[in-house]
PASEBA-1860 file (N, C-alpha, C; in nm, 3 decimals):
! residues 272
1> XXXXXXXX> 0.082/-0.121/0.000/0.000/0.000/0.000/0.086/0.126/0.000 ~ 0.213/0.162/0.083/0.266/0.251/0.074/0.329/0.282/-0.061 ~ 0.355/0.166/-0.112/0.450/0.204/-0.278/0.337/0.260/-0.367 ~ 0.193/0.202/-0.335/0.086/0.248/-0.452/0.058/0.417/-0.420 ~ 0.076/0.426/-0.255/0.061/0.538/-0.244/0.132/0.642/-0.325 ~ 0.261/0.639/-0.288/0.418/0.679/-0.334/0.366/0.710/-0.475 ~ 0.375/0.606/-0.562/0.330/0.616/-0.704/0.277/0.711/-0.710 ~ 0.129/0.680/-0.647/-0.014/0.812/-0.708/0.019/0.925/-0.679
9> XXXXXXXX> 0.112/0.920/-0.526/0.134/1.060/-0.511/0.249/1.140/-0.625 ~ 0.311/1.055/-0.650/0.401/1.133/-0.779/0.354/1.128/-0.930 ~ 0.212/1.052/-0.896/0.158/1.068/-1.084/0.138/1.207/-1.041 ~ 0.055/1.212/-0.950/-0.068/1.368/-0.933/0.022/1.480/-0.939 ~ 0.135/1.451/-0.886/0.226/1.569/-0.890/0.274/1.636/-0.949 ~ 0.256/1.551/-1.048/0.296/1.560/-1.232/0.198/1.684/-1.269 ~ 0.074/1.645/-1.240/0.001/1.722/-1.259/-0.052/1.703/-1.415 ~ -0.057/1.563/-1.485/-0.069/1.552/-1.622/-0.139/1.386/-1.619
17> XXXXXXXX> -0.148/1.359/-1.494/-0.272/1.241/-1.484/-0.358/1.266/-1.431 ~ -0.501/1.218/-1.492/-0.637/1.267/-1.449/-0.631/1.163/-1.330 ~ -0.762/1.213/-1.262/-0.860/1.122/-1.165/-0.877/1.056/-1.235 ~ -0.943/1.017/-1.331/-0.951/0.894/-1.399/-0.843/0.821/-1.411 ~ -0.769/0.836/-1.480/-0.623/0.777/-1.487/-0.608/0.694/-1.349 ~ -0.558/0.782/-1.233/-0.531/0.752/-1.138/-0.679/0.607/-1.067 ~ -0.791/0.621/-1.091/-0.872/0.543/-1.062/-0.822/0.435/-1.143 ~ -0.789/0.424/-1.218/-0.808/0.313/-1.351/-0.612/0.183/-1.260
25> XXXXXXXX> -0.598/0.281/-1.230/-0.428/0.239/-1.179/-0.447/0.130/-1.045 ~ -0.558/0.195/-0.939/-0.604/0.151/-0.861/-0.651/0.051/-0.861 ~ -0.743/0.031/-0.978/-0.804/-0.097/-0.984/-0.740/-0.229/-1.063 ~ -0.599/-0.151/-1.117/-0.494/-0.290/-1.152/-0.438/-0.348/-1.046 ~ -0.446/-0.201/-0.957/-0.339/-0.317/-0.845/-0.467/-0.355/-0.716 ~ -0.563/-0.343/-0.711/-0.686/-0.442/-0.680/-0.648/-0.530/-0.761 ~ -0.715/-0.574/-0.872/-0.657/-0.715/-0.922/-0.551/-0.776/-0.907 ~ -0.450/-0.701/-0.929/-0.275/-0.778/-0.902/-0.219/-0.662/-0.819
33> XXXXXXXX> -0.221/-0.719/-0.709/-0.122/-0.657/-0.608/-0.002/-0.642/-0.631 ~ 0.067/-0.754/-0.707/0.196/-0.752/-0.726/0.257/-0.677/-0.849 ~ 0.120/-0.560/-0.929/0.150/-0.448/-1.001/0.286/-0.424/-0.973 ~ 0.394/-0.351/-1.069/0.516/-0.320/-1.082/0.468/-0.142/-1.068 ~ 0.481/-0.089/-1.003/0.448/0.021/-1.033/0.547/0.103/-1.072 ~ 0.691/0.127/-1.110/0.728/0.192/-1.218/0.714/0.120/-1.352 ~ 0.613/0.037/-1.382/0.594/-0.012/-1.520/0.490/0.101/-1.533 ~ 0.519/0.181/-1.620/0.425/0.277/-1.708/0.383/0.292/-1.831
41> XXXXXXXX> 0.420/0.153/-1.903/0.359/0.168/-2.022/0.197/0.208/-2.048 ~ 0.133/0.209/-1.965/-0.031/0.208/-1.998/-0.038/0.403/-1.995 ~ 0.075/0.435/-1.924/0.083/0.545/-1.901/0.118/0.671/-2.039 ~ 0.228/0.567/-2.088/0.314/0.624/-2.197/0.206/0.636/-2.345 ~ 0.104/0.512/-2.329/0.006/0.470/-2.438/-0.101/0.646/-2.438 ~ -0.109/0.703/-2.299/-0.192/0.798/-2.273/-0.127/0.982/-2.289 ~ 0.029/0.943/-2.267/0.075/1.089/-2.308/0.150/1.144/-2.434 ~ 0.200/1.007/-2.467/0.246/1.010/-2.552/0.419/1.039/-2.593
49> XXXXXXXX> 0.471/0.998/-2.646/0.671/1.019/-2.644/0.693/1.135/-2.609 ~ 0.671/1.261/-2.593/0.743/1.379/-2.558/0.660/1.390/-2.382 ~ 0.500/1.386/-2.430/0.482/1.371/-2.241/0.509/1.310/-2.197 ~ 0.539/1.162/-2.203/0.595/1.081/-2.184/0.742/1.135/-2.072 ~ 0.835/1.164/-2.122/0.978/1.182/-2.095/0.949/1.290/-1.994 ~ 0.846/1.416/-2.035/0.872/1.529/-1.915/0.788/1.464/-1.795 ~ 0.678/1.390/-1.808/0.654/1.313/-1.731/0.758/1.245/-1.618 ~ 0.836/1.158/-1.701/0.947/1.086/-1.564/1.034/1.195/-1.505
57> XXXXXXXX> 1.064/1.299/-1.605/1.129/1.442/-1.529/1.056/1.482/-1.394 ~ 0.926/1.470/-1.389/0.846/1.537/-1.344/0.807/1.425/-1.175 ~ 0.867/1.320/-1.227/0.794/1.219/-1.137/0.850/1.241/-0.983 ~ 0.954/1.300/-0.959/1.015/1.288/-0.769/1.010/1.381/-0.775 ~ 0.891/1.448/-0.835/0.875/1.609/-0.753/0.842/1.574/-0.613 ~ 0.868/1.639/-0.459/0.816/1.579/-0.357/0.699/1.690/-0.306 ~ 0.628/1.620/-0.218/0.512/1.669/-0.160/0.563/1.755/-0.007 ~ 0.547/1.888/0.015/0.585/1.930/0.148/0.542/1.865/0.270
65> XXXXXXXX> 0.643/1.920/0.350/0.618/1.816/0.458/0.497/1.822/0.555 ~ 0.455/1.919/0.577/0.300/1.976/0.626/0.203/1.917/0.553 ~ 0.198/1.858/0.415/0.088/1.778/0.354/0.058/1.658/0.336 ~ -0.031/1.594/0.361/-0.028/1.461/0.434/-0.101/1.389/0.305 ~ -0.115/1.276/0.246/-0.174/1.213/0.148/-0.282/1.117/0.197 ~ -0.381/1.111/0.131/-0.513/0.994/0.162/-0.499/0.901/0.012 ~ -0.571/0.775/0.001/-0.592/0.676/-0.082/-0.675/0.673/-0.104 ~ -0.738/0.617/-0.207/-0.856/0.560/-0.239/-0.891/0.408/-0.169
73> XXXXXXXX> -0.799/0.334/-0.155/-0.830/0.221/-0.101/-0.776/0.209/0.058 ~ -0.748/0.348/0.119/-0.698/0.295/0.274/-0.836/0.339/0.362 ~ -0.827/0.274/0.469/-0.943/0.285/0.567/-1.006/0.368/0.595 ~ -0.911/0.474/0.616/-0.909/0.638/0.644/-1.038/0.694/0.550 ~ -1.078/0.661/0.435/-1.109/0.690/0.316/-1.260/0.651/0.325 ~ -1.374/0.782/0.365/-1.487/0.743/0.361/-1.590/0.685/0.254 ~ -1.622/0.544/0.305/-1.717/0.437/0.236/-1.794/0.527/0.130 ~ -1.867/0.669/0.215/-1.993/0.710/0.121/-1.923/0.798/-0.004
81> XXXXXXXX> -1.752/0.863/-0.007/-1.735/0.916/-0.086/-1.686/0.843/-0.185 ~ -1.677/0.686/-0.171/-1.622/0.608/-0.287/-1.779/0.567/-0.389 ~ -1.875/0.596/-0.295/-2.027/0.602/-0.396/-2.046/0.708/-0.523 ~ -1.978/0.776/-0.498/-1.974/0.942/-0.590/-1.973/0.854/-0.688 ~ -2.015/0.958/-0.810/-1.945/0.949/-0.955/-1.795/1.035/-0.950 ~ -1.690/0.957/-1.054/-1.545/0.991/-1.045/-1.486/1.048/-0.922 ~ -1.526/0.998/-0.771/-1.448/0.960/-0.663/-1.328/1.051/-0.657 ~ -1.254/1.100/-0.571/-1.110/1.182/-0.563/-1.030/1.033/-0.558
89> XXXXXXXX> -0.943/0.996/-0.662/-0.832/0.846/-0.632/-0.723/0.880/-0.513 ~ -0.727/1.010/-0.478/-0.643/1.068/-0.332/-0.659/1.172/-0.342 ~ -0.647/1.215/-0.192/-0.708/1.360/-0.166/-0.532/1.428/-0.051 ~ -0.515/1.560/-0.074/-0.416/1.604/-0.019/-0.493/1.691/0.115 ~ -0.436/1.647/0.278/-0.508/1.722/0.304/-0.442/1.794/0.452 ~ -0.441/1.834/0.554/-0.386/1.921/0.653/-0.476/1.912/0.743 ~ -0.467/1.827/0.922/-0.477/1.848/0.998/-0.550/1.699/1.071 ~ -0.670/1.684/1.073/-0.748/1.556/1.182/-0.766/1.477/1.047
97> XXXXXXXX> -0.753/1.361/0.963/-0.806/1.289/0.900/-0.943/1.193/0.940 ~ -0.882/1.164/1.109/-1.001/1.114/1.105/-1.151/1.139/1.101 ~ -1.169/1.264/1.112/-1.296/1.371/1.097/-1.358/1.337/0.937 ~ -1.301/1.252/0.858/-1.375/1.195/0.686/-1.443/1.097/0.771 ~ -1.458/0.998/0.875/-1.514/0.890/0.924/-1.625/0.957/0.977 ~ -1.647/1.055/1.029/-1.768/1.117/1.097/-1.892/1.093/1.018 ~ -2.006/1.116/1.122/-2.127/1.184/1.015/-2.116/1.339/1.001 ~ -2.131/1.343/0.892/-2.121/1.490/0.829/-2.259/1.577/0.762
105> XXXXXXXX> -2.241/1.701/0.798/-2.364/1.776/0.729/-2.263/1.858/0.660 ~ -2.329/1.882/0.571/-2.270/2.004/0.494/-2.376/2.138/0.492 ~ -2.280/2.291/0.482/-2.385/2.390/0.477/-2.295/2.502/0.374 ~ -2.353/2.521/0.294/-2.357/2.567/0.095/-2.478/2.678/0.122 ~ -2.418/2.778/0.021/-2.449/2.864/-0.002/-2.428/3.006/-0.084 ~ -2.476/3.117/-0.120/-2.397/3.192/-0.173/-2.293/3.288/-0.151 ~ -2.180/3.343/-0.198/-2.110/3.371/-0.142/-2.113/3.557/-0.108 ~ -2.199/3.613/-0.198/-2.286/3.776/-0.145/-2.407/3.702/-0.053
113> XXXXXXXX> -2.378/3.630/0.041/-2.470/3.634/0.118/-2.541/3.748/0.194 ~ -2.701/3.732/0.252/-2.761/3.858/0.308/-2.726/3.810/0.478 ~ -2.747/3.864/0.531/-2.779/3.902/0.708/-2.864/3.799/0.726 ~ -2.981/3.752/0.625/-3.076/3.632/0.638/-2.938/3.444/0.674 ~ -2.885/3.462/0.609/-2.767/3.332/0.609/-2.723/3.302/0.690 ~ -2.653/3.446/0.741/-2.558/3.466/0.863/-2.647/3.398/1.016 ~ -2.765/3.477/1.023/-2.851/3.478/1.123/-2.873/3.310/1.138 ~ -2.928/3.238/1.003/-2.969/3.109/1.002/-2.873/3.033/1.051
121> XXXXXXXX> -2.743/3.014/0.991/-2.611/2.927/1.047/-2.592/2.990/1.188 ~ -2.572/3.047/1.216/-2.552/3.112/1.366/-2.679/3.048/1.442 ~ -2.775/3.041/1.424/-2.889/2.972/1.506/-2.872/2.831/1.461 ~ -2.835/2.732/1.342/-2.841/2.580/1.334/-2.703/2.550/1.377 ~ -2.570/2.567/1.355/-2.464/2.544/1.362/-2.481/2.425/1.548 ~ -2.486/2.537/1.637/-2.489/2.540/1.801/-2.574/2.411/1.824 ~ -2.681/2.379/1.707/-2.789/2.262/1.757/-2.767/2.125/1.681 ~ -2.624/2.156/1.593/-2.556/2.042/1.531/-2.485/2.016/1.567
129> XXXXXXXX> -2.374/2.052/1.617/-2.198/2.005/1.605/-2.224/1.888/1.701 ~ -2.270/1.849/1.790/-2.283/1.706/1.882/-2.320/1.629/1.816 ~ -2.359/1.642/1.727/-2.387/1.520/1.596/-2.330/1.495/1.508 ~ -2.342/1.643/1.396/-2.244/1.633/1.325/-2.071/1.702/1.281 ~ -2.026/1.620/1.252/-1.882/1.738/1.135/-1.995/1.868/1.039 ~ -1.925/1.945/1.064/-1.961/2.087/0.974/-1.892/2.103/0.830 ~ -1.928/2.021/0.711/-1.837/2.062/0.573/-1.890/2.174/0.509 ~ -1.787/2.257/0.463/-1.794/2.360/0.341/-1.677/2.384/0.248
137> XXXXXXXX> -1.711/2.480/0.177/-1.612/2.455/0.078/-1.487/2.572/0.127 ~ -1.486/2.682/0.209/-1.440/2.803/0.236/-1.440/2.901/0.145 ~ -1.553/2.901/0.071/-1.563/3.085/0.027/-1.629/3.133/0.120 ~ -1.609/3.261/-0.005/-1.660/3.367/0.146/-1.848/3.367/0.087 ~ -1.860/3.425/0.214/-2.010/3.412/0.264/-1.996/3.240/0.387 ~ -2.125/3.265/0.297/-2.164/3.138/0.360/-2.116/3.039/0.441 ~ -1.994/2.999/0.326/-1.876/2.856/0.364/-1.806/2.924/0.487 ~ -1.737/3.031/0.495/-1.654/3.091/0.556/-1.716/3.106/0.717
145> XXXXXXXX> -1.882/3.160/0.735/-1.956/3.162/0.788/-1.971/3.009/0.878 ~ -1.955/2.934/0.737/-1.993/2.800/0.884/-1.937/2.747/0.932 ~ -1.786/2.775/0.883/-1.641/2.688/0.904/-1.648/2.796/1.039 ~ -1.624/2.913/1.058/-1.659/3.036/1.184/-1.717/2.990/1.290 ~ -1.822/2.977/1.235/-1.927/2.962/1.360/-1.877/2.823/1.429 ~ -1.865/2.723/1.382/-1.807/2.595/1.377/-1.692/2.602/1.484 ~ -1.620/2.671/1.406/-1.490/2.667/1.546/-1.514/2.746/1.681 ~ -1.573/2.887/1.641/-1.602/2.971/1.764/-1.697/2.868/1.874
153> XXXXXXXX> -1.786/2.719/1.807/-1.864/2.703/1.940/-1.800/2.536/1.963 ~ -1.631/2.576/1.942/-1.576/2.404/1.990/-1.638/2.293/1.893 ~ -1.670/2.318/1.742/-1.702/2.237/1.697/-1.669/2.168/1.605 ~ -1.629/2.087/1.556/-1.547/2.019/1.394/-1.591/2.068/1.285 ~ -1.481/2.051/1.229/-1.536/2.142/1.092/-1.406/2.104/0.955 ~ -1.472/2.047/0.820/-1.399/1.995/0.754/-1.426/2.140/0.585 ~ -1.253/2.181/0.595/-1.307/2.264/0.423/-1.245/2.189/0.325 ~ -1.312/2.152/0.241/-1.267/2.127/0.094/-1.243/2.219/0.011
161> XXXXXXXX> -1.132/2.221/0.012/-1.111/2.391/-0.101/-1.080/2.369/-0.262 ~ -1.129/2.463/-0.307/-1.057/2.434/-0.474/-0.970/2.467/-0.522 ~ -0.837/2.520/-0.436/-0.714/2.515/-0.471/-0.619/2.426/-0.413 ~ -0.466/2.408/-0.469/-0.397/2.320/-0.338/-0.391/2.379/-0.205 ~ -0.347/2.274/-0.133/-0.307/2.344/0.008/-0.231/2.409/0.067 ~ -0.106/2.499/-0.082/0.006/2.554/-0.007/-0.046/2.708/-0.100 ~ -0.180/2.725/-0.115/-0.254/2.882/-0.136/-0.354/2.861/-0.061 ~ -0.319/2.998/-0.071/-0.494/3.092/0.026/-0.529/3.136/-0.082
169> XXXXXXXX> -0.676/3.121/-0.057/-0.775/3.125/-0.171/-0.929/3.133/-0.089 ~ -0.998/3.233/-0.075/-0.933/3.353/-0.137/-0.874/3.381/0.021 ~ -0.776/3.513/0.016/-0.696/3.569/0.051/-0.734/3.612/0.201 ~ -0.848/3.674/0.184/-0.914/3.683/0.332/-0.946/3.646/0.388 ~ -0.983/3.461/0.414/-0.995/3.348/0.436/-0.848/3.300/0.498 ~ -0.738/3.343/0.478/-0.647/3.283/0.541/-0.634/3.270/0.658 ~ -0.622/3.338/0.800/-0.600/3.335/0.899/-0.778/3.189/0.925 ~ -0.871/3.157/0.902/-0.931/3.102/0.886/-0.877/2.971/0.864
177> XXXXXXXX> -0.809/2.968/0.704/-0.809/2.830/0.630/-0.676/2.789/0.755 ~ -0.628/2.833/0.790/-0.511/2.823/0.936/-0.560/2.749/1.051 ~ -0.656/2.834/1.090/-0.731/2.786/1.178/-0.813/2.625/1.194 ~ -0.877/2.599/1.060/-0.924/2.502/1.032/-0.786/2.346/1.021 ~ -0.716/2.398/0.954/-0.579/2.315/0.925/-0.523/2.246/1.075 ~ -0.584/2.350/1.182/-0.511/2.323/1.275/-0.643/2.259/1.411 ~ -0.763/2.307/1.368/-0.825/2.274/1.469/-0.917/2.176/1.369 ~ -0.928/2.139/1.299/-1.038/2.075/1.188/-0.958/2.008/1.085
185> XXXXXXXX> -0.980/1.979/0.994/-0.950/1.939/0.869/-0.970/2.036/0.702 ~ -0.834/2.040/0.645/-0.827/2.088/0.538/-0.812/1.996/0.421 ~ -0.882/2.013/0.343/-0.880/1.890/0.200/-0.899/1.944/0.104 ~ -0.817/1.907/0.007/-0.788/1.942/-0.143/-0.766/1.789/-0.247 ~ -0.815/1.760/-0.353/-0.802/1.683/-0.428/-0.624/1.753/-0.533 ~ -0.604/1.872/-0.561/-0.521/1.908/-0.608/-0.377/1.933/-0.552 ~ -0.304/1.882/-0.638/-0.168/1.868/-0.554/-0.074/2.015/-0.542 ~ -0.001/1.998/-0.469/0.094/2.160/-0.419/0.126/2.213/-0.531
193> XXXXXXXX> 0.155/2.330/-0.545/0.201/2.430/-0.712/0.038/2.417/-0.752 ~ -0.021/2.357/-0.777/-0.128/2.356/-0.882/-0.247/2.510/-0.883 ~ -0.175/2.565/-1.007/-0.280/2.680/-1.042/-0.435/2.696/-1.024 ~ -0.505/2.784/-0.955/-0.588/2.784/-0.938/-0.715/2.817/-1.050 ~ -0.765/2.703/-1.118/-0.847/2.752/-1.219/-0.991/2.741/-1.152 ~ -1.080/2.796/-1.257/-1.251/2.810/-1.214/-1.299/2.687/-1.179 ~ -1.248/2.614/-1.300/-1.331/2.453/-1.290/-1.344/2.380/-1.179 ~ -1.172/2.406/-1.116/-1.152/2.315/-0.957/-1.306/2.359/-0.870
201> XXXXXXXX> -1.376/2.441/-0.884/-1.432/2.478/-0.768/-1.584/2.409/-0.763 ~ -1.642/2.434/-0.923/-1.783/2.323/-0.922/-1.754/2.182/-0.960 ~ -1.554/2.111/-0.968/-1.520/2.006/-0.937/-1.545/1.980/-0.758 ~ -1.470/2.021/-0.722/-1.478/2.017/-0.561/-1.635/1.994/-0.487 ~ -1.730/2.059/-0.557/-1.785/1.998/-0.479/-1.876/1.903/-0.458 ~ -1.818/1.812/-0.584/-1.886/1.651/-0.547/-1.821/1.580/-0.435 ~ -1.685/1.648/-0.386/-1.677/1.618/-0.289/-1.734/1.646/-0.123 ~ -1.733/1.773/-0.119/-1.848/1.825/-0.045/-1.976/1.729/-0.023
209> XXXXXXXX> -2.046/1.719/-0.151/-2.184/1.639/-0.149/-2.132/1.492/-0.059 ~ -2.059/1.420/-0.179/-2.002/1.241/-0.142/-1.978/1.248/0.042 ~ -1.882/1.396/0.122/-1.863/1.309/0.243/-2.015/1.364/0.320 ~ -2.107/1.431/0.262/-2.215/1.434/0.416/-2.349/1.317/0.390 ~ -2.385/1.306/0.500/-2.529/1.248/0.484/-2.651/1.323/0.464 ~ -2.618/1.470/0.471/-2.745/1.553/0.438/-2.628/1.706/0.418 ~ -2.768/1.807/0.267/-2.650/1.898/0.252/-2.790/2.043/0.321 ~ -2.724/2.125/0.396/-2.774/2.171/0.393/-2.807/2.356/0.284
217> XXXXXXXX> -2.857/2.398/0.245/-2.887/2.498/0.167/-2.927/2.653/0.181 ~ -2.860/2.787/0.224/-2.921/2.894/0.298/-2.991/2.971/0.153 ~ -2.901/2.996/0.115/-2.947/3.072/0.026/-2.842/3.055/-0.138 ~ -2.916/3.073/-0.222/-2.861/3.043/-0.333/-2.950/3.029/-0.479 ~ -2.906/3.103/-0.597/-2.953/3.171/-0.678/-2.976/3.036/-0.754 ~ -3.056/3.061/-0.860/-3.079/2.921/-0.988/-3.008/2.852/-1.004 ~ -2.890/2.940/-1.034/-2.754/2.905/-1.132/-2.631/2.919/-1.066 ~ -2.583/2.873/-0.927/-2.541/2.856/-0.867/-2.429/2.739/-0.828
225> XXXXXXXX> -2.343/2.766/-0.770/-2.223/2.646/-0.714/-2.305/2.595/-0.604 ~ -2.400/2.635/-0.530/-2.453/2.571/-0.403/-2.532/2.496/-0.471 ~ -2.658/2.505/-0.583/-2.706/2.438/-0.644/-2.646/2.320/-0.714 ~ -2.526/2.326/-0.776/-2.444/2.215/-0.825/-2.445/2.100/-0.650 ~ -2.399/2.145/-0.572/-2.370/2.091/-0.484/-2.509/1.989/-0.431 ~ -2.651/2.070/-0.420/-2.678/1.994/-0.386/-2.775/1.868/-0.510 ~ -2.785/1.954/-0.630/-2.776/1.841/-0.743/-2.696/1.720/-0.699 ~ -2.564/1.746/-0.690/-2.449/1.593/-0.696/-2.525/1.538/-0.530
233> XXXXXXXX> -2.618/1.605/-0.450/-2.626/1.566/-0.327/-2.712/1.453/-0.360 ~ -2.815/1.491/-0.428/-2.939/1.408/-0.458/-2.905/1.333/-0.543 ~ -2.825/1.326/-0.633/-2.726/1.187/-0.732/-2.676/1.100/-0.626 ~ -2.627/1.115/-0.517/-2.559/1.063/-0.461/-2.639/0.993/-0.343 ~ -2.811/1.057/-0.353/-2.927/0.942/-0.262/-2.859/1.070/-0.099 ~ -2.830/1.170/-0.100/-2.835/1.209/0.045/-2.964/1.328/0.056 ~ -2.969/1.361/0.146/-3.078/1.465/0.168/-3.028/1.606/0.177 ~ -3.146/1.652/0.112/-3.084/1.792/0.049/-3.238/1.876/0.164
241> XXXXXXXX> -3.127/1.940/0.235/-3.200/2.050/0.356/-3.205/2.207/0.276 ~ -3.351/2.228/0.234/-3.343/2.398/0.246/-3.393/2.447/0.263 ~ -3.306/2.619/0.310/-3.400/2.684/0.429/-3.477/2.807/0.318 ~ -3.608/2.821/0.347/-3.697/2.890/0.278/-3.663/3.015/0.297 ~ -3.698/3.111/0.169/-3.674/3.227/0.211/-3.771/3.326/0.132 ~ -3.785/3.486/0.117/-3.858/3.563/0.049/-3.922/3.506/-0.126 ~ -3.985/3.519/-0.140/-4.042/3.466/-0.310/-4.000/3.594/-0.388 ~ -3.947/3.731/-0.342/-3.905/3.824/-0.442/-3.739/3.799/-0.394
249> XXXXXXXX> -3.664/3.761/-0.346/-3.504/3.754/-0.356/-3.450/3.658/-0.461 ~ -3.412/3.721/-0.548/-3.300/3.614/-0.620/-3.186/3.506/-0.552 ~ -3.139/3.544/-0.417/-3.089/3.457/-0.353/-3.164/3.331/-0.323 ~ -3.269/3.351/-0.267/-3.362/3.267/-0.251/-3.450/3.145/-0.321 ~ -3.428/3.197/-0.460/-3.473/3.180/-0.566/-3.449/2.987/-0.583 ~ -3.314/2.970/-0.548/-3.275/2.849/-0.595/-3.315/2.728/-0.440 ~ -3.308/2.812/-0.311/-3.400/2.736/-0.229/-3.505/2.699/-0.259 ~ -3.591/2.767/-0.277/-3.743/2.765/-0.275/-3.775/2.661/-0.398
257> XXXXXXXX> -3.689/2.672/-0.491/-3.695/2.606/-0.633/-3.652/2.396/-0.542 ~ -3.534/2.423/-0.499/-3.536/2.288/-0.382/-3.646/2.208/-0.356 ~ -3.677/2.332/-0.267/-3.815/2.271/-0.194/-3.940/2.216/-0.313 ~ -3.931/2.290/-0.364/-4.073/2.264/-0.463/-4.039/2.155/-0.531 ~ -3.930/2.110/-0.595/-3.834/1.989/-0.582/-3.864/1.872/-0.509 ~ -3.895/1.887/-0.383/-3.860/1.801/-0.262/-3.815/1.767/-0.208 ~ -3.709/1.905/-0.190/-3.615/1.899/-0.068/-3.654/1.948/0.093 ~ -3.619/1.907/0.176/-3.686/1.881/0.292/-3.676/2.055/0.320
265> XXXXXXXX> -3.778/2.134/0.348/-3.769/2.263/0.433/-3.721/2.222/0.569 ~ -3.640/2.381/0.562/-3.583/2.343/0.708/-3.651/2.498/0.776 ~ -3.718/2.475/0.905/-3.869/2.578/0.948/-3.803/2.593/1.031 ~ -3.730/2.484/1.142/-3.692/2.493/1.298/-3.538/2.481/1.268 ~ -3.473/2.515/1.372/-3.321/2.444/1.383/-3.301/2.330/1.470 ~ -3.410/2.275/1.509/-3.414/2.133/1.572/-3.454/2.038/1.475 ~ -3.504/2.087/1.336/-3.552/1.995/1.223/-3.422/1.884/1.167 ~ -3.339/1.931/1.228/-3.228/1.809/1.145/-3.146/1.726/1.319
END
């Protein structure tokens, strides 16, 4: 297990093998354990003679020492996020690992959040954490809001971010994403150096969805990253919590649309 680790951790590092890739690797050495893993021809078939070569250049890049690696196949590695569609094949991450074993809620939302958001997480947060882990993604609004509240009342709290773990992202979030690293759990599917593009972020959060058993929803527009989130929630068979709000706010807009959906309203903060 440690050499498969070793491996994946220096494909990803590369930064030129997909999750897929990396899934597909996994399940050779499920079948044959006794995989050679510097045999890379299946590899070479996929980049081709020139990627190929910067590839093995590329391969003992090392991982800092503050960043810790997860598997797809080690224990550590929660059952419900291997249900997802395209799964993280390892996740890079900073601080409690064992907090992926928890039951988890998640709380999504938009990130111009109103005074309505703030108020709501500040009243549910206090009537969860004895139950559950608190996931978000750490933007601002919302995420930032619950990862906050989360720590201010002694409570766990896991961010999945969409950059690696050796940036702050965004910027004003740092003394935060610190905080969490050190009192909670920080997780990233993307490895150290890796540029921060748009895509990582409505990637990320099928992970979000995969580790909770229910997501919850404050506020959030049609067309939305909280909406993606809890789409992949309901692909994934978990329960999608949202909290109702005005019928003239565009924030609101994509709750209410939930509910009418059949996602569970959330009326009380004892409802979950």
């Amino acid at each position: 297990m440690e050499k498969l680790n070793e491996f994946l951790v220096q494909c990803r590092m590369t930064r030129m093998v997909s999750n897929q890739m990396l899934l597909k690797i996994i399940s050779i050495f499920i079948d044959n354990p006794n995989f050679e893993m510097d045999s890379l021809k299946m590899l070479k078939l996929k980049l081709g003679p020139e990627k190929y070569n910067e590839f093995l250049l590329l391969l003992r890049r090392p991982v800092k020492k503050d960043i810790q690696v997860i598997n797809y196949l080690e224990d550590s590695y929660p059952n419900q996020l291997r249900e997802i569609y395209n799964p993280p094949a390892m996740m890079f991450y900073k601080g409690n690992k064992n907090l992926l074993l928890d039951n988890c809620l998640a709380i999504v939302g938009a990130r111009q959040a109103t005074e309505y958001s703030y108020r709501c997480i500040s009243g549910l947060v206090p009537k969860v954490i004895d139950r559950y882990t608190v996931v978000s993604g750490l933007a601002q609004g919302v995420d930032a809001w619950s990862h906050q509240v989360t720590l201010n009342n002694y409570g766990k709290t896991i961010a999945v971010i969409g950059s690696s773990l050796d940036k702050y992202y965004p910027k004003q979030n740092r003394q935060l994403q610190d905080d969490i690293a050190t009192h909670g759990l920080l997780l990233s599917e993307y490895p150290p150096g890796s540029e921060i593009n748009r895509w990582h972020f409505p990637q990320r959060n099928r992970i979000i969805a995969g580790l909770s058993q229910k997501v919850v929803v404050t506020e959030a527009k049609i067309r939305s990253g909280a909406l993606i989130t809890a789409e992949l929630a309901l692909d994934s068979n978990r329960e999608v919590i949202s909290i109702p709000g005005p019928i003239d706010s565009s924030l609101s807009a994509g709750c209410n649309k939930l509910i009418q959906q059949g996602a569970t309203p959330l009326i009380n903060f004892n409802d979950i």
